[in-house]
FIMI-196251 format. One line per 2 residues: for each residue z, y, x of C-alpha. Coordinates in pm, whole numbers, plus 50000, padded with zeros to 5 digits. Layout:
// FIMI-196251
Z/Y/X; ...
// end
This chain:
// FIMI-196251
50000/50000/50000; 49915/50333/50100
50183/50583/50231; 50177/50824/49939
50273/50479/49713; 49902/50445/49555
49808/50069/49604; 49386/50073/49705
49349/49897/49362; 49511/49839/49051
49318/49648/48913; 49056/49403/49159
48757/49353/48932; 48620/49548/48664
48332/49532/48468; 48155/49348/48164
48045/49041/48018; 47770/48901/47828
47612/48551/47741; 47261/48494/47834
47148/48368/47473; 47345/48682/47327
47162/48928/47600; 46803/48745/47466
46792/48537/47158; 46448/48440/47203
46174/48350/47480; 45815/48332/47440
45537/48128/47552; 45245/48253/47713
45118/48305/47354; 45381/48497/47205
45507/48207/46993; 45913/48168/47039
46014/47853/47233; 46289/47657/47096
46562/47490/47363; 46871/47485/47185
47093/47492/46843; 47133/47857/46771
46751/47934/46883; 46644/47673/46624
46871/47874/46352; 46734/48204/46460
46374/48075/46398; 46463/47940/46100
46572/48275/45981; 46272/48457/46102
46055/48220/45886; 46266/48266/45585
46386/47961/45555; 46747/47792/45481
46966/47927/45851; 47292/47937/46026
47204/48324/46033; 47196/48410/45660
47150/48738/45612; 47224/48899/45994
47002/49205/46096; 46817/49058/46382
46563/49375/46429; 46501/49465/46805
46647/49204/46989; 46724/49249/47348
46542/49119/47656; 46756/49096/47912
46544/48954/48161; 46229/49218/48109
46537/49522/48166; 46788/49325/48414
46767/49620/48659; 46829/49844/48382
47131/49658/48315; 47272/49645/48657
47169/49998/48739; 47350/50107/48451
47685/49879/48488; 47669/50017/48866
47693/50368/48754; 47983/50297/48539
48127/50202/48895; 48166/49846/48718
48209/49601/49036; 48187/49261/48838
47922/49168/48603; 47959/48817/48424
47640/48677/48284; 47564/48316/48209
47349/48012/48229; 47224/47811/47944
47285/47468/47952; 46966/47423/47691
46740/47649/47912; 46806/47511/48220
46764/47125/48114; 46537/47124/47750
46517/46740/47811; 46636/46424/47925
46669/46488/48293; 46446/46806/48310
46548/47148/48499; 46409/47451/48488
46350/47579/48825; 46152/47841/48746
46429/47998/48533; 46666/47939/48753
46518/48196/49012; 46565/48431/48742
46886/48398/48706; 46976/48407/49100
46754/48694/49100; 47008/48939/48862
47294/48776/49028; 47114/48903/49403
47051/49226/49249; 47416/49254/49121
47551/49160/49488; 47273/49388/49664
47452/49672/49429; 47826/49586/49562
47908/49409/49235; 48053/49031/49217
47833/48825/48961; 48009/48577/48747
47881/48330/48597; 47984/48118/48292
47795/47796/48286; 47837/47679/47883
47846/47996/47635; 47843/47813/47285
47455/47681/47257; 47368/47356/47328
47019/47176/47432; 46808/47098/47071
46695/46734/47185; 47120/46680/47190
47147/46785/46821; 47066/46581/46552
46887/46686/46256; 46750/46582/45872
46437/46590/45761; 46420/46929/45670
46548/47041/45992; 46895/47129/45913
47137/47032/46151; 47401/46770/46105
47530/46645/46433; 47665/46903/46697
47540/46888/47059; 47876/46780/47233
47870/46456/46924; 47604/46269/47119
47743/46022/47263; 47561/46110/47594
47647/46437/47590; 47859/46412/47942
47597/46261/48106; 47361/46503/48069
47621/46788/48111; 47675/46634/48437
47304/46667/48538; 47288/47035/48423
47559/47147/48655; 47473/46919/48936
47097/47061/48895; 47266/47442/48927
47505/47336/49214; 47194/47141/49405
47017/47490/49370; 47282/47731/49490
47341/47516/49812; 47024/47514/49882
47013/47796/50160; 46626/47793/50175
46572/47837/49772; 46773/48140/49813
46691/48282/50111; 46351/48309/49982
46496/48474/49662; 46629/48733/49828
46332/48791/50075; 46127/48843/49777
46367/49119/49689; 46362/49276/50043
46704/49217/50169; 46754/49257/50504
46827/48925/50711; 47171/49012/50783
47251/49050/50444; 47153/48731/50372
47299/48575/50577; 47623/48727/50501
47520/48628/50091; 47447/48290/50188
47740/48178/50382; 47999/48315/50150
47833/48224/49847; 47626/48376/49632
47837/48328/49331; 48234/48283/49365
48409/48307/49016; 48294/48056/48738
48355/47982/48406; 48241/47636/48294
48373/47676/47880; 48331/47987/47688
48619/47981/47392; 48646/47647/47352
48867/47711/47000; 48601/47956/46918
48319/47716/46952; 48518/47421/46766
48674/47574/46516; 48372/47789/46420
48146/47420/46414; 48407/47227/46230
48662/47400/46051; 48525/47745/45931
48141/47579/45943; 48017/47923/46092
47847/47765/46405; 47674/47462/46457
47673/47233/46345; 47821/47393/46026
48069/47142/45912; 48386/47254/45768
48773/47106/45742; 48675/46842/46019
49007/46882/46245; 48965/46471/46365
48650/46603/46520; 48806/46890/46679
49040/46692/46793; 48794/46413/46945
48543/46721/47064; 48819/46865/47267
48882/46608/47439; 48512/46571/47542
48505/46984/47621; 48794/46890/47871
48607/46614/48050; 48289/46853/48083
48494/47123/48249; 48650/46847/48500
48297/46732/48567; 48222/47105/48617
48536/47175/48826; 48457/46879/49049
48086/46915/49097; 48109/47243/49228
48409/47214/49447; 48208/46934/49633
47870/47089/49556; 47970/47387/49755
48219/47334/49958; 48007/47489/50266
48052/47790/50135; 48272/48001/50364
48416/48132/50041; 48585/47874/49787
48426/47882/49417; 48706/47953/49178
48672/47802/48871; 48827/47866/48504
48763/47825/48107; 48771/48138/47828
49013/48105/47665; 48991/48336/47323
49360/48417/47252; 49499/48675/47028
49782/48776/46882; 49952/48672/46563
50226/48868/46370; 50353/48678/46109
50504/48364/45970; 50167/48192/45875
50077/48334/46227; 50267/48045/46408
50035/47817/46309; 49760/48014/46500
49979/48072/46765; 50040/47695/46818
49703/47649/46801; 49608/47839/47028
49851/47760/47301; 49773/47351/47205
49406/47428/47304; 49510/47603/47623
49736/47358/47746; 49521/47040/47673
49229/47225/47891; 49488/47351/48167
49761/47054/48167; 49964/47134/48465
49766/47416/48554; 49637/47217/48854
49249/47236/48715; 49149/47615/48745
49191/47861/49000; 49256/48131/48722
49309/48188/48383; 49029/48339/48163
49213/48521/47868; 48965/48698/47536
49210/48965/47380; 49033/49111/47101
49269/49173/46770; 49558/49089/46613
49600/48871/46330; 49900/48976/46076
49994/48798/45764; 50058/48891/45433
50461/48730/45527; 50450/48959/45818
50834/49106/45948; 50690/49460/45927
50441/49554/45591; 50503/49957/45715
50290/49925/45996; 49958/50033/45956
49654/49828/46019; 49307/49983/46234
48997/49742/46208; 48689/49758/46368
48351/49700/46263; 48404/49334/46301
48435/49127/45937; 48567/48835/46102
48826/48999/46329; 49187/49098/46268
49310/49515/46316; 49234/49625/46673
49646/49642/46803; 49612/49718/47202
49966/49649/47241; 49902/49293/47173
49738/49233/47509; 50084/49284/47707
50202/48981/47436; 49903/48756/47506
49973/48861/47912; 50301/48781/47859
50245/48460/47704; 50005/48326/47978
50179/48447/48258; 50517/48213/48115
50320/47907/48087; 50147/47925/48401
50328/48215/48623; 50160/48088/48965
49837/48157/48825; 49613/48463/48852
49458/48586/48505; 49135/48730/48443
49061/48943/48116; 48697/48758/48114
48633/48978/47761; 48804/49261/47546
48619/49485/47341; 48585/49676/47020
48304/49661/46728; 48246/50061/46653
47927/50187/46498; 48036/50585/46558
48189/50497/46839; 48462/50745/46823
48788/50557/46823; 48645/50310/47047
48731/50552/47386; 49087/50535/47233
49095/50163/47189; 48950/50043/47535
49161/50264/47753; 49507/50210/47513
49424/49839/47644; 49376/49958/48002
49696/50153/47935; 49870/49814/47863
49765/49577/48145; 49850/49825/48330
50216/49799/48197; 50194/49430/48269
50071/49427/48598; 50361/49664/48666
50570/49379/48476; 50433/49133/48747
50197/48954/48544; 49884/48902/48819
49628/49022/48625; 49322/49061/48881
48988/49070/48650; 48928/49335/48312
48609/49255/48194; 48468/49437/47881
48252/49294/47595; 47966/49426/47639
47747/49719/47825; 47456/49674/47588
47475/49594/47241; 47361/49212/47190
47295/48939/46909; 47658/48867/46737
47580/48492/46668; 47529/48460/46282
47622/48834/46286; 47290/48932/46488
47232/49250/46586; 47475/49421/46328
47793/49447/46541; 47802/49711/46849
48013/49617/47121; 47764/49761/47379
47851/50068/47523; 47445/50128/47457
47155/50000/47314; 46887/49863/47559
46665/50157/47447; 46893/50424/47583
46950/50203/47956; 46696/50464/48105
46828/50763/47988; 47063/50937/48199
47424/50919/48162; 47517/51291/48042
47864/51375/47917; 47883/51440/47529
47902/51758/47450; 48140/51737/47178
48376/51425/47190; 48376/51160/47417
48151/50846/47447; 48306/50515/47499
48060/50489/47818; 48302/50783/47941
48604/50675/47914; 48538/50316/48037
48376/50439/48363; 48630/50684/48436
48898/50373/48375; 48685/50214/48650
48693/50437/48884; 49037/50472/48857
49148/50129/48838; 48899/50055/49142
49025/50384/49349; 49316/50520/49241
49358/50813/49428; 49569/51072/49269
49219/51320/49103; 49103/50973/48980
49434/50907/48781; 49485/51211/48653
49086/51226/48496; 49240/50907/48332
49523/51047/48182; 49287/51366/48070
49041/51131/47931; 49298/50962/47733
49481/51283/47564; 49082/51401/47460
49027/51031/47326; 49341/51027/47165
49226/51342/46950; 48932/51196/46874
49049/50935/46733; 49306/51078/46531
49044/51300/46400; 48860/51001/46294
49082/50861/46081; 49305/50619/46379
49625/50464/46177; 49731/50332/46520
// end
């Protein structure tokens, strides 16, 4: 720590998340005709032909290409001084058969993650975000699905290939040497890349509650079946032998590495206020500690804050509720996070935490500033606590597709159209852009001008959103 008390951090990484089917619903063949690789892509064509989908009624106008803009979207995340960027893989994309890889693809992907790293940033990568191949799902005759990707019976198996196939690729120093080449890196560089790794921190499960629950209790995902908890309970099982085969392909896969991979899972974990709220609460921590056991299978913890959830037997009926744009999400309560923290940090206090996603749904986007740096405000207080939170990651830079939501919720802090224009102060008010960035420059560098434009950034955001109607 610094003489005048300062530490050179408070926070290690900052930045933002995204999925890759999210960031791009669709590809297209050389044609222009959508290809069709996994689960949710074979609901979102569905609904663009009109027919019977998984995405009933979702706006899904403009959808984003991440891949066409990818150096919009790491320009942009660098000048928010944003110095981790996750993205992911898709497990359907990468293999779309029996033993097939997409090589091709894969340069793509290694190609943002270069970019990212050639900007100062640390990619991250989460290697199974919800979808899952199409020739794994089972269908009826009228192409509705009715058996889930992770219910074939050789689902493992080909999970296995998939991250083998990535692994194979990222050790191989030739493959991405010439990568980076191709973007003009100078040899040194490379060579520095190379031997520690292009990519460090991994997430092999996205939310695995999220993705189980939302296929077989609430029947929002695929493959849409509802009150099933004896396949939950068999599923999860299976979810925690794919993250083992994950954990232990890549510890061996890249082991040359100068720098060790460290590996975690999502976990989406929120905080209940109420009687009935136990329930979720046990849940939740049942999930958690059936993927993390002892704690000796991830180098971190991955932790999703987004809401809380209170009851209608909740202690306290005076305090008032503040929701988001989100119709499937509890009130937006930042003090919640230091709970959820705090929670964590008990079960497993040897083990570092990473907020891998927090964010806010706000179409006027003028509470949001309020709501992402009250949250800031608050891991802040934990870290002070001694809860080693190293990682805030926000959901998302650019607005993407909400699963059967689409395009109508916006968690970006833009829409891929405005990516190219410049990043001007408001006027009148402040953007959510604005107060994230200056949160990450002062969580990044805290010198004593950087904290106090955080503490001025919160009092104006604190007006605005009072002015807007805030009950927090």
């Amino acid at each position: 720590m610094p003489a005048n008390g300062i530490p050179s951090r408070l926070i290690e990484y900052v930045g933002s998340a995204t999925s890759d089917f999210q960031a791009e619903p669709l590809l297209y063949d050389d044609e222009g005709r959508p290809q069709v690789f996994t689960d949710w892509e074979l609901e979102l064509t569905r609904r663009l032909q009109g027919r019977r989908s998984g995405i009933p009624n979702a706006d899904i106008a403009a959808l984003p290409e991440f891949r066409a803009r990818s150096e919009s979207y790491l320009n942009r995340s660098a000048e928010l001084a944003e110095n981790m960027v996750r993205l992911s893989l898709d497990f359907g994309r990468l293999c779309p058969d029996d033993q097939q890889f997409n090589e091709p693809l894969m340069k793509e992907h290694v190609k943002s993650w270069a970019l990212a790293r050639m900007r100062g940033q640390e990619p991250f990568v989460t290697l199974q975000h919800f979808t899952m191949p199409k020739f794994l799902v089972k269908t009826n005759p009228l192409g509705i699905i009715t058996h889930g990707g992770w219910e074939h019976s050789h689902a493992l198996e080909h999970f296995r290939f998939y991250v083998r196939s990535v692994i194979r690729f990222l050790a191989d120093r030739r493959k991405i040497q010439d990568i980076l080449a191709q973007l003009n890196m100078r040899p040194d560089d490379q060579d520095k890349i190379i031997s520690e790794g292009l990519i460090r921190y991994f997430m092999t499960i996205n939310e695995p509650t999220v993705l189980l629950f939302g296929g077989y209790v609430g029947g929002q995902f695929p493959p849409y079946r509802r009150g099933n908890l004896l396949a939950v309970r068999r599923l999860l099982g299976r979810l925690v032998q794919a993250h083992d085969i994950a954990w232990n392909e890549m510890k061996q896969g890249l082991q040359a590495q100068k720098c060790e991979p460290q590996i975690g899972v999502g976990h989406n974990w929120q905080y209940f206020e109420s009687f009935l709220g136990k329930v979720g609460h046990w849940f939740q921590e049942h999930f958690v500690t059936s993927v993390e056991r002892q704690g000796r299978h991830s180098d971190f913890m991955g932790l999703h804050y987004y809401f809380r959830w209170k009851g209608p037997l909740a202690a306290s009926k005076k305090r008032r509720l503040d929701y988001g744009g989100h119709p499937s999400f509890g009130d937006v309560y930042p003090p919640g996070v230091r709970n959820v923290l705090a929670h964590a940090n008990s079960l497993y206090p040897q083990k570092p935490i990473f907020i891998t996603e927090f964010g806010f749904s706000d179409t006027d986007d003028l509470r949001r500033p309020y709501w992402i740096l009250e949250t800031v405000r608050h891991v802040l207080a934990a870290r002070k606590a001694g809860i080693p939170v190293r990682a805030m990651l926000l959901w998302t830079l650019v607005s993407n597709f909400e699963w059967q939501f689409g395009m109508s919720q916006k968690f970006g802090l833009f829409s891929e159209s405005q990516l190219n224009e410049p990043v001007v102060p408001s006027a009148q008010g402040i953007r959510s852009w604005e107060a994230w960035r200056t949160a990450c420059v002062a969580l990044a560098s805290p010198t004593v001008g950087n904290l106090q434009d955080l503490q001025r950034c919160h009092g104006s955001a604190y007006l605005q959103y009072k002015e807007a109607g805030g009950r927090y």
